[in-house]
C-alpha positions as a Markdown table, in Angstrom:
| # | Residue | x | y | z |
|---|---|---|---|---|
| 1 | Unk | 104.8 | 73.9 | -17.7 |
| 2 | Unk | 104.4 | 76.5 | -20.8 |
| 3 | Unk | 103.2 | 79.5 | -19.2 |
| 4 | Unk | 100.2 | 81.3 | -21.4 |
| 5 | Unk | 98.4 | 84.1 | -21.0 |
| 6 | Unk | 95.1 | 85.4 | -23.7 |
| 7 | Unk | 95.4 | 89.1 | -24.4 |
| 8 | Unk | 91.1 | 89.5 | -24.8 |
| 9 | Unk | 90.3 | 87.0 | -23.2 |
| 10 | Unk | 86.2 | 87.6 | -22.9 |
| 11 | Unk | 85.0 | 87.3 | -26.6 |
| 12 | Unk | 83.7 | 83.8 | -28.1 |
| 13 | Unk | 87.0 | 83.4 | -28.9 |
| 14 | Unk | 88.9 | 84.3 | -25.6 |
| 15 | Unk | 86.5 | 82.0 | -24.0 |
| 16 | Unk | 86.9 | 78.8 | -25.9 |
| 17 | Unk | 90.9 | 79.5 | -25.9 |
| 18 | Unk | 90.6 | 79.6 | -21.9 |
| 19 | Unk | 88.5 | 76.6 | -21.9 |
| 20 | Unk | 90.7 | 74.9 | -23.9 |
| 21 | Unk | 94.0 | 75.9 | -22.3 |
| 22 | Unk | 92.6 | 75.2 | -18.4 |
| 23 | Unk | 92.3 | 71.6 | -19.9 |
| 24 | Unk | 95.3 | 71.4 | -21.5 |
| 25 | Unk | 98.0 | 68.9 | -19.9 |
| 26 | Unk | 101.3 | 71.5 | -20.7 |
| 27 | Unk | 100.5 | 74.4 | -20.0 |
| 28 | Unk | 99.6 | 77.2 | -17.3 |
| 29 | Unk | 97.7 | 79.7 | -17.9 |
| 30 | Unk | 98.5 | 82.8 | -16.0 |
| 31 | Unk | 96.3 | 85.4 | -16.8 |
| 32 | Unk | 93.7 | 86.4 | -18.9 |
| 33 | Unk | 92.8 | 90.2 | -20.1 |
| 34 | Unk | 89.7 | 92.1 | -20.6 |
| 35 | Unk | 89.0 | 95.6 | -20.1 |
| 36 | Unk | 85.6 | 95.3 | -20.0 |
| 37 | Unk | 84.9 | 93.3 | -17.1 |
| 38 | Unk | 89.0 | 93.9 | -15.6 |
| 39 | Unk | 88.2 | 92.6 | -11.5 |
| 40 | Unk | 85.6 | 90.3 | -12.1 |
| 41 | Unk | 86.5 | 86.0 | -11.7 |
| 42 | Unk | 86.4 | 84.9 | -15.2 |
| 43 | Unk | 83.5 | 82.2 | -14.1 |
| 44 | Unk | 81.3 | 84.9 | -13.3 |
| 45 | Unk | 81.3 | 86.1 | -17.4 |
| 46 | Unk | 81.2 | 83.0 | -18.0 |
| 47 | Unk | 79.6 | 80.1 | -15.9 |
| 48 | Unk | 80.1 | 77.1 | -17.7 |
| 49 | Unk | 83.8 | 78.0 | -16.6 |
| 50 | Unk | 82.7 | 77.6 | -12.5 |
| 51 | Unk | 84.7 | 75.5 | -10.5 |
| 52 | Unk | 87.6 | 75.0 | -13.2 |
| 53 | Unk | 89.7 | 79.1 | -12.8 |
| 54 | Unk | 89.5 | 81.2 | -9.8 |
| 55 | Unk | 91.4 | 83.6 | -12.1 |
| 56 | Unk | 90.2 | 87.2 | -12.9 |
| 57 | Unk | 90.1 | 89.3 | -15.4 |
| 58 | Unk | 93.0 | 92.0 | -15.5 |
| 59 | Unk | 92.8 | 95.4 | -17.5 |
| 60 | Unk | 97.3 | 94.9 | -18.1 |
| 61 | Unk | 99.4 | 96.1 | -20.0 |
| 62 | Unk | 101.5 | 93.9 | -22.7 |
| 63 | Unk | 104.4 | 94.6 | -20.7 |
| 64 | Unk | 103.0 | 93.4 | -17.3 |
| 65 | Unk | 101.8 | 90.3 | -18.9 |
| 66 | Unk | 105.0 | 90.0 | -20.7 |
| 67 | Unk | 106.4 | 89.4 | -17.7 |
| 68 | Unk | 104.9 | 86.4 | -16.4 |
| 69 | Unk | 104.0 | 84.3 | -19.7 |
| 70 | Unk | 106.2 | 82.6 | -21.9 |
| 71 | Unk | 103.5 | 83.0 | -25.2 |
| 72 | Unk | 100.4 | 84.9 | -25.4 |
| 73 | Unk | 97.3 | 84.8 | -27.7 |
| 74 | Unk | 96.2 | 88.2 | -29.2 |
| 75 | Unk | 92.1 | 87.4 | -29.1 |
| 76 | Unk | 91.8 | 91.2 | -30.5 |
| 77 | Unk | 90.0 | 92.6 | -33.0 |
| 78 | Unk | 91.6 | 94.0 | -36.5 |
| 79 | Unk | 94.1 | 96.6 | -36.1 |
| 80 | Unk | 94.2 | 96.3 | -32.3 |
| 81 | Unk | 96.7 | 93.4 | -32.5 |
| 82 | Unk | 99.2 | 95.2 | -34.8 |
| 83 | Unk | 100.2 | 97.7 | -31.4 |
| 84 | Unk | 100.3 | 94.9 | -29.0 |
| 85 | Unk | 102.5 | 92.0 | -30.9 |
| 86 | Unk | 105.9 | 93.8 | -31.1 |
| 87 | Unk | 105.6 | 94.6 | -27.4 |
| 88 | Unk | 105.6 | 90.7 | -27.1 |
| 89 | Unk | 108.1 | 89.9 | -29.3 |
| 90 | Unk | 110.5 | 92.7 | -28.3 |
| 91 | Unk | 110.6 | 91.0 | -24.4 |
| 92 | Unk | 111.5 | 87.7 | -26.2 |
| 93 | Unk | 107.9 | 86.4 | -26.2 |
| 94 | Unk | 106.0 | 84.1 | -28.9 |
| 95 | Unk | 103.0 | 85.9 | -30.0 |
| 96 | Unk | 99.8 | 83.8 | -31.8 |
| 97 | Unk | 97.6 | 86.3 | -33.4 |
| 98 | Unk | 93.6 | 85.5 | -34.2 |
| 99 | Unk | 93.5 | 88.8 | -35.5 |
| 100 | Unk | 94.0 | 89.7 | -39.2 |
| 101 | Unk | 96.6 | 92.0 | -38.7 |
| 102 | Unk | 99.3 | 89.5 | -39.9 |
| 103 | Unk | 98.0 | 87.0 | -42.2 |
| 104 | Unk | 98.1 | 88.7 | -45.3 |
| 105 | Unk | 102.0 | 89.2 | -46.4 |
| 106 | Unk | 101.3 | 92.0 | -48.6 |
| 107 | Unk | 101.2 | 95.2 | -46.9 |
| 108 | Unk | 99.1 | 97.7 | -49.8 |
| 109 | Unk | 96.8 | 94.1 | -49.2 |
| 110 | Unk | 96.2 | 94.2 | -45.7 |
| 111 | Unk | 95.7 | 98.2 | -46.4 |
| 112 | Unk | 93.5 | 98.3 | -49.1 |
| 113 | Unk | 91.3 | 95.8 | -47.3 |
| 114 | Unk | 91.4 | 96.5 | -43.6 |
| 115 | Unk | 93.4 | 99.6 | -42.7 |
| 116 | Unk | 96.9 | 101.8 | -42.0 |
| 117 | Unk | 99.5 | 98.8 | -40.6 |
| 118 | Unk | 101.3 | 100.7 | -38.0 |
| 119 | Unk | 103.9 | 97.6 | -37.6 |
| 120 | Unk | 104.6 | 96.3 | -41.1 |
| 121 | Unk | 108.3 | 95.9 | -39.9 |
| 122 | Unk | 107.2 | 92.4 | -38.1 |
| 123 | Unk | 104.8 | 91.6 | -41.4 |
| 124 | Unk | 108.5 | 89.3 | -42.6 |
| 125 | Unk | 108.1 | 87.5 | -39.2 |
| 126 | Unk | 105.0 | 86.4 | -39.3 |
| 127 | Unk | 104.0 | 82.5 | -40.7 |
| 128 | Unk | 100.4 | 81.5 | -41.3 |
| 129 | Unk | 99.1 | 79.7 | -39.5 |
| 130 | Unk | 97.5 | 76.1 | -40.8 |
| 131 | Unk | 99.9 | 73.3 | -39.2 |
| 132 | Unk | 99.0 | 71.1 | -42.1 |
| 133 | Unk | 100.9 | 73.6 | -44.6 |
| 134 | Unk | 103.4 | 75.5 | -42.9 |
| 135 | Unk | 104.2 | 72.7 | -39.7 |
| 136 | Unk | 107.7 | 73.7 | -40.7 |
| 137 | Unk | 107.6 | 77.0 | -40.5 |
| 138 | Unk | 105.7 | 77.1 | -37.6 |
| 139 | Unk | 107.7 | 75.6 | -35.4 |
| 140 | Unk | 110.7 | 78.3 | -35.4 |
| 141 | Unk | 108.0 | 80.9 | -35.5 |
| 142 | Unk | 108.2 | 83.6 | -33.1 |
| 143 | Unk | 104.8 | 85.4 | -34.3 |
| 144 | Unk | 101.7 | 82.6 | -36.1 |
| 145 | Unk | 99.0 | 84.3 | -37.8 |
| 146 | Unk | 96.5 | 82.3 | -37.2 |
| 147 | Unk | 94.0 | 81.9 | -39.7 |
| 148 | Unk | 90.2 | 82.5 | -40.3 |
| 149 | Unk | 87.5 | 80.3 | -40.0 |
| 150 | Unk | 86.4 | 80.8 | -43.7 |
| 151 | Unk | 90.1 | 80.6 | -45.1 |
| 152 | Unk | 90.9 | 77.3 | -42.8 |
| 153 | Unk | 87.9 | 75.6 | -44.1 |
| 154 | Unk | 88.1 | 76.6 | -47.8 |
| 155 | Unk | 92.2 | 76.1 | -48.1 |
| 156 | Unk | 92.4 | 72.4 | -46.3 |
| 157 | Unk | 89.4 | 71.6 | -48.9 |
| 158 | Unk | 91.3 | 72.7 | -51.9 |
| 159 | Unk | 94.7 | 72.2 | -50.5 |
| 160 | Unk | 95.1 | 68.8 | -52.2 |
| 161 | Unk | 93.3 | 69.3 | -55.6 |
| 162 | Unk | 95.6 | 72.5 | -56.2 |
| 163 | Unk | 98.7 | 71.0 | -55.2 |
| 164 | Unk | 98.2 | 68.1 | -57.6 |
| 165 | Unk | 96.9 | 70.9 | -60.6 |
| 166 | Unk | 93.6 | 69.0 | -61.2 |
| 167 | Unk | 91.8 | 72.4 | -61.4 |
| 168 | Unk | 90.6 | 75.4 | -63.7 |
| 169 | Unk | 91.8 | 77.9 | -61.5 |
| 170 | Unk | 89.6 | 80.7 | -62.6 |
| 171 | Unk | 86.0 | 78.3 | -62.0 |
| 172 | Unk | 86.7 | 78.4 | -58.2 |
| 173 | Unk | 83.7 | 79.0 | -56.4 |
| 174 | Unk | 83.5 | 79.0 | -52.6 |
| 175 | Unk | 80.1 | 79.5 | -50.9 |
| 176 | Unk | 80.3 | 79.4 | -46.8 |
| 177 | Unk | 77.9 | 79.4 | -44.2 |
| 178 | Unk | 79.0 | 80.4 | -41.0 |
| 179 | Unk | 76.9 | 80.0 | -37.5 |
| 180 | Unk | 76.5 | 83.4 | -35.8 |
| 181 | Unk | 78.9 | 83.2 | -33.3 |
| 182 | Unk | 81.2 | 84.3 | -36.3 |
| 183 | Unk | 80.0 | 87.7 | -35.6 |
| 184 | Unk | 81.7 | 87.6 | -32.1 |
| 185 | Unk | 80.4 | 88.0 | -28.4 |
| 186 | Unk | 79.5 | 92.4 | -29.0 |
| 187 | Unk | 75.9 | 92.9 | -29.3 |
| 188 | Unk | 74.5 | 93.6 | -32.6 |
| 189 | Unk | 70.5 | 93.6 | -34.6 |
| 190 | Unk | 71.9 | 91.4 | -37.3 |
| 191 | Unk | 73.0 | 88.8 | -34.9 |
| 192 | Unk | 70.2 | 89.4 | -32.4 |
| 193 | Unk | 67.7 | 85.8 | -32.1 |
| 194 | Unk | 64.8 | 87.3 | -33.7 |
| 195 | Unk | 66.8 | 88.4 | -36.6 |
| 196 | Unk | 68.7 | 85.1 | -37.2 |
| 197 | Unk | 65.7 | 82.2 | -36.6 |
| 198 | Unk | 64.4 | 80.8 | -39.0 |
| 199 | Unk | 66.4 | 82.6 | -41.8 |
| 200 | Unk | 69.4 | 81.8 | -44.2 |
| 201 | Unk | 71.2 | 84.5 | -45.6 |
| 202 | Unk | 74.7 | 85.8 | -47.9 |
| 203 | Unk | 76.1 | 89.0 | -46.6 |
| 204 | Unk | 79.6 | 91.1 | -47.5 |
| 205 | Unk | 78.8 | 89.5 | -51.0 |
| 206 | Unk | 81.9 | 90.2 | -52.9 |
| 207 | Unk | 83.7 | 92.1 | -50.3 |
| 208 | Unk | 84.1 | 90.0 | -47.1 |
| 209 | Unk | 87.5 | 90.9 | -45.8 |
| 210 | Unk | 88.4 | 86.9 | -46.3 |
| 211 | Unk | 88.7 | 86.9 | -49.6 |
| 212 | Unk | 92.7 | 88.3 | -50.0 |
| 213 | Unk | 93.6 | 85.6 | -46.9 |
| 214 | Unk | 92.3 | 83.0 | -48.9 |
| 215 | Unk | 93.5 | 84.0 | -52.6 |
| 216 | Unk | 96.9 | 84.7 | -50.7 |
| 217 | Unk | 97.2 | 80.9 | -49.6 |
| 218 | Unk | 95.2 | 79.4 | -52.5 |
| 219 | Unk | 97.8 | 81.2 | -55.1 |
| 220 | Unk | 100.8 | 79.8 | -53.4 |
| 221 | Unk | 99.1 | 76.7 | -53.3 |
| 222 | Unk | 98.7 | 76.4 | -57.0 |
| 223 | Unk | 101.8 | 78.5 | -57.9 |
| 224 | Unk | 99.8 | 81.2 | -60.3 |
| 225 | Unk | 98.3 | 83.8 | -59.0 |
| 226 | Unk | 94.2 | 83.7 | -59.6 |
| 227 | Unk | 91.2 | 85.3 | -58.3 |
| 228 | Unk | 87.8 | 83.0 | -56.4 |
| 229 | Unk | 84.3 | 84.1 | -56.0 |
| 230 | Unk | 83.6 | 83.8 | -52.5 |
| 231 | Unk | 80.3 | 84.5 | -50.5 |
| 232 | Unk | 79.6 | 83.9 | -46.7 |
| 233 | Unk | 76.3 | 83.2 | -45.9 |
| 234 | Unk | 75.0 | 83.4 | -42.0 |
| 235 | Unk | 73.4 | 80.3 | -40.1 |
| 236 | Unk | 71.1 | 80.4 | -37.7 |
| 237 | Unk | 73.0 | 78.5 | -35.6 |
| 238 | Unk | 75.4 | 79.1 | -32.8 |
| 239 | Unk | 78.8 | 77.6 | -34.4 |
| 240 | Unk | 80.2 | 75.6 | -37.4 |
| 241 | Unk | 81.2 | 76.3 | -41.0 |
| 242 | Unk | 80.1 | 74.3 | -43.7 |
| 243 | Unk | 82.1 | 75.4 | -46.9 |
| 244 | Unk | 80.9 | 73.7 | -50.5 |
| 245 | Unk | 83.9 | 74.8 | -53.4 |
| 246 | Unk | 83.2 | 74.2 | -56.9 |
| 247 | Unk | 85.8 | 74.2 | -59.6 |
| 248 | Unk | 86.4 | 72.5 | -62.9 |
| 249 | Unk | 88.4 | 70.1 | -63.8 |
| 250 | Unk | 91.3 | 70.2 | -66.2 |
| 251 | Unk | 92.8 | 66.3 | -66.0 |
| 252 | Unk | 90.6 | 63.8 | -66.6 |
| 253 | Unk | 90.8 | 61.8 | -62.9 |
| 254 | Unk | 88.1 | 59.4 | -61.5 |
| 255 | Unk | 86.8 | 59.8 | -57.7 |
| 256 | Unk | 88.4 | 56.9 | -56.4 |
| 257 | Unk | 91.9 | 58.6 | -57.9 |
| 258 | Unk | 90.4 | 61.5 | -56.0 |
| 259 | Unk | 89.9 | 60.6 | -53.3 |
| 260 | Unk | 93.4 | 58.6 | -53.3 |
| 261 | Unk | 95.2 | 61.6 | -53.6 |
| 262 | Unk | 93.2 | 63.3 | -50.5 |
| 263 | Unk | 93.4 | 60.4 | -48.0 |
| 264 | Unk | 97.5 | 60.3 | -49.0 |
| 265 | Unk | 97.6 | 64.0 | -48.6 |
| 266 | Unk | 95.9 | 64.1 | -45.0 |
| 267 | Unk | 97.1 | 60.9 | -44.2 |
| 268 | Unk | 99.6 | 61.7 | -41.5 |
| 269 | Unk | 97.1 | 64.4 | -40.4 |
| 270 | Unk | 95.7 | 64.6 | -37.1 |
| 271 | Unk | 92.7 | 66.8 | -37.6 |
| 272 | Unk | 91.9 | 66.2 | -40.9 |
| 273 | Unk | 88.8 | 63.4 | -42.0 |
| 274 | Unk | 88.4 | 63.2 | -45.6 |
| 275 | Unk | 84.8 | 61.2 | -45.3 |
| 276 | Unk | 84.1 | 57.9 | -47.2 |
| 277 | Unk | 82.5 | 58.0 | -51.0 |
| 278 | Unk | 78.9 | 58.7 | -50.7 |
| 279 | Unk | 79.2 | 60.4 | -47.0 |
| 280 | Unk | 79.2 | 64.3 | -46.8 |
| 281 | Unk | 80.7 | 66.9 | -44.1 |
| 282 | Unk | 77.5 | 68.0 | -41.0 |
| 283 | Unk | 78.6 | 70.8 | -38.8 |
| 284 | Unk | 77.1 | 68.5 | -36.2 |
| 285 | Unk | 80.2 | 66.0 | -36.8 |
| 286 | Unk | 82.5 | 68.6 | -36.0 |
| 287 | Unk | 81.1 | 70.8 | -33.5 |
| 288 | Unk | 83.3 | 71.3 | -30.0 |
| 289 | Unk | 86.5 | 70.0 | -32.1 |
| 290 | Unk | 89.3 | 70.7 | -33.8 |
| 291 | Unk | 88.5 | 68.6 | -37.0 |
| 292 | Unk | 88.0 | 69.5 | -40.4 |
| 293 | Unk | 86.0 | 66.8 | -42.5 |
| 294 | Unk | 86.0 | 67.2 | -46.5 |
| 295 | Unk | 83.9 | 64.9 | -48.6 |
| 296 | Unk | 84.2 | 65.4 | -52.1 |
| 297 | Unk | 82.2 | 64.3 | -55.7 |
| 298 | Unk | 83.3 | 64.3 | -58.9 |
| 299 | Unk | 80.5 | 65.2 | -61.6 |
| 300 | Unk | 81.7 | 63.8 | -64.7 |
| 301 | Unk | 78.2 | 65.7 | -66.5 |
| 302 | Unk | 80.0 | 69.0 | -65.9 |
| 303 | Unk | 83.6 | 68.1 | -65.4 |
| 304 | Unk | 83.5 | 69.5 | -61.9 |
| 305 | Unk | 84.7 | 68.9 | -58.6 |
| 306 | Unk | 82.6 | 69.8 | -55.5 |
| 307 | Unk | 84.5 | 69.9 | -52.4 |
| 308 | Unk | 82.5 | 70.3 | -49.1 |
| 309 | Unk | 84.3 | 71.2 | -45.9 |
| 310 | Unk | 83.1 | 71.6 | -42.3 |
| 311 | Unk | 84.6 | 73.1 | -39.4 |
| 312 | Unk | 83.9 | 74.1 | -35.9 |
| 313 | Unk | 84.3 | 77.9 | -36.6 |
| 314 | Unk | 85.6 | 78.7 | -32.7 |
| 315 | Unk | 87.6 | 75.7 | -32.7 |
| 316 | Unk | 89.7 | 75.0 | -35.9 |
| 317 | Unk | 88.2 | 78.0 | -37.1 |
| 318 | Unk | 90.0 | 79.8 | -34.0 |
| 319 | Unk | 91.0 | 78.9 | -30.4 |
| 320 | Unk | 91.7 | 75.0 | -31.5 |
| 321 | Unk | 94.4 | 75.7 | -34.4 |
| 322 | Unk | 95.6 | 79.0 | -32.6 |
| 323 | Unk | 96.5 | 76.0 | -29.4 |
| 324 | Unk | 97.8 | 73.5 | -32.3 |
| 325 | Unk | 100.1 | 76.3 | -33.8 |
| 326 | Unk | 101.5 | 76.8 | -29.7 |
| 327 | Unk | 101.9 | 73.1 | -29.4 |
| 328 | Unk | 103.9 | 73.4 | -31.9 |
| 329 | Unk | 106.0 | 76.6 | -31.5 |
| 330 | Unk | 106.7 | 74.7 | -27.7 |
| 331 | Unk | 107.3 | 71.5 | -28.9 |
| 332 | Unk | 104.3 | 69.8 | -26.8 |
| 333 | Unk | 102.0 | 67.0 | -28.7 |
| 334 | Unk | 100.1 | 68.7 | -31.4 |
| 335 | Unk | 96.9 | 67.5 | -30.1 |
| 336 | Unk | 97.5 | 68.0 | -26.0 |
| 337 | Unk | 94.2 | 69.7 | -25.1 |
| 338 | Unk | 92.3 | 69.0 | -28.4 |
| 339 | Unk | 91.5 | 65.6 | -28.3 |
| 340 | Unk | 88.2 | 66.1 | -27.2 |
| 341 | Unk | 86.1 | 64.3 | -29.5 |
| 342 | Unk | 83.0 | 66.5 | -31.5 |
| 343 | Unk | 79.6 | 66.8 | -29.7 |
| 344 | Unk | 76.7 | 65.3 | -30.9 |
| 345 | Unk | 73.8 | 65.7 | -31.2 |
């Protein structure tokens, strides 16, 4: 048994990552951190949890939960992570960051869009995240980046097309809308009920803190370095990401060659679904997963591509690929604990 422990463990995130590893077949999870509510049973913050952990909450330092895991989660907010990994690492520990802190491999980057890195020596260490790029990679990794929900669901929906040069790099537009669990678990007006219901709005438009993360990975993808235009937009709904790309072509390619190319791309993939000709990505099909399904159309009016992607934001957006990315680093199955099928309705 893989011995885990979550570093902030009583977020969205932190919950869905204990949910996940309690049901996981490998591992053991050993202890779970929050200062917030350090003492209390983790069931009592969160109920649906009851009867499954008798574990509490600890208020620990890295060190002390250094010594009785074998890999640890960082479920901590920007520039938090950054003081806590190369405590890990230094006692010999794999580290799987949900923060930012090490996804972007350009340190003036990361600066210029987040803050001072006060541990850019371990910024060479670190290996993104998405299994279905960087599988390789991952599996000698001591510290994963794991990636964010926007990025995940934008990159696997482009992955392919790029790779095989179909596109007019410079026409890339991503639009994303995001439930509001996005915002995390910390109270706030603009993701209080009365102010999401019944409304549908972009935010951060031209400056969400995405937008490097994904020209980062969408630039090595392609192999030229390119900017997108991307804008989140907020659901008012609890969870999912639904991701609609837009991009011109530059090869003249019909859909079933299309979709050819995606279906042999994501073939050997586990939690990838490109959807059938004519059928288009729901949040509702992916909901309580760790799936990403991508439909795609080819306009041959415009010459354009449209590339629609859906993702459980908490679940492949998060906690699900953050527990893919340890089954692979401990050479467990990559699906143990994620074959839980979506929920629906």
């Amino acid at each position: 048994m893989v011995k885990v422990a979550i570093f902030g463990a009583s977020g969205y995130t932190g919950q869905e990552l204990t949910r996940i590893l309690l049901g996981h077949p490998g591992v053991q999870l050993v202890a779970a951190t929050s200062r917030r509510f350090a003492g209390l049973p983790i069931a009592d913050v969160f109920p649906s949890l009851y009867g499954l952990t008798f574990l509490k909450y600890q208020n620990s330092t890295p060190e002390e939960i250094a010594s009785i895991c074998d890999i640890v989660f960082l479920a901590l907010p920007h520039g938090v992570s950054m003081s806590m990994a190369p405590v890990f690492i230094a006692a010999g520990k794999k580290v799987i960051d949900l923060s930012a802190d090490y996804r972007l491999r350009d340190l003036a980057t990361y600066e210029a869009w987040y803050a001072q890195h006060s541990s850019a020596q371990i910024l060479k260490d670190a290996v993104y995240g998405i299994p279905e790029l960087y599988r390789l990679k991952i599996k000698n990794a001591k510290l994963v980046a794991n990636p964010g929900c926007y990025p995940t669901s934008i990159i696997l929906g482009l992955a392919p097309a790029l790779k095989n040069k179909l596109l007019d790099v410079s026409t890339i537009i991503a639009d994303s809308a995001s439930g509001v669990s996005g915002a995390g678990r910390d109270p706030q007006t603009g993701s209080l009920f009365c102010e999401v219901d019944g409304g549908f709005k972009a935010y951060k438009v031209g400056k969400h803190r995405h937008t490097p993360e994904i020209e980062q990975e969408l630039n090595a993808l392609a192999g030229e370095k390119f900017a997108i235009t991307f804008t989140p937009h907020l659901l008012p709904v609890k969870r999912g990401i639904l991701s609609t790309i837009y991009a011109a072509l530059k090869k003249d390619i019909t859909l079933p060659e299309i979709y050819a190319l995606y279906s042999s791309f994501y073939a050997a993939e586990k939690f990838v679904r490109v959807c059938p000709a004519g059928s288009y990505p729901n949040i509702s099909s992916v909901c309580g997963s760790n799936y990403c399904d991508i439909g795609i159309v080819h306009d041959p009016r415009t010459k354009r591509i449209i590339i629609i992607a859906a993702i459980d934001n908490l679940i492949k957006g998060a906690a699900g690929q953050a527990v893919q990315n340890m089954n692979i680093v401990c050479s467990l199955e990559e699906d143990a604990g994620l074959k839980t099928a979506p929920l629906y309705p």
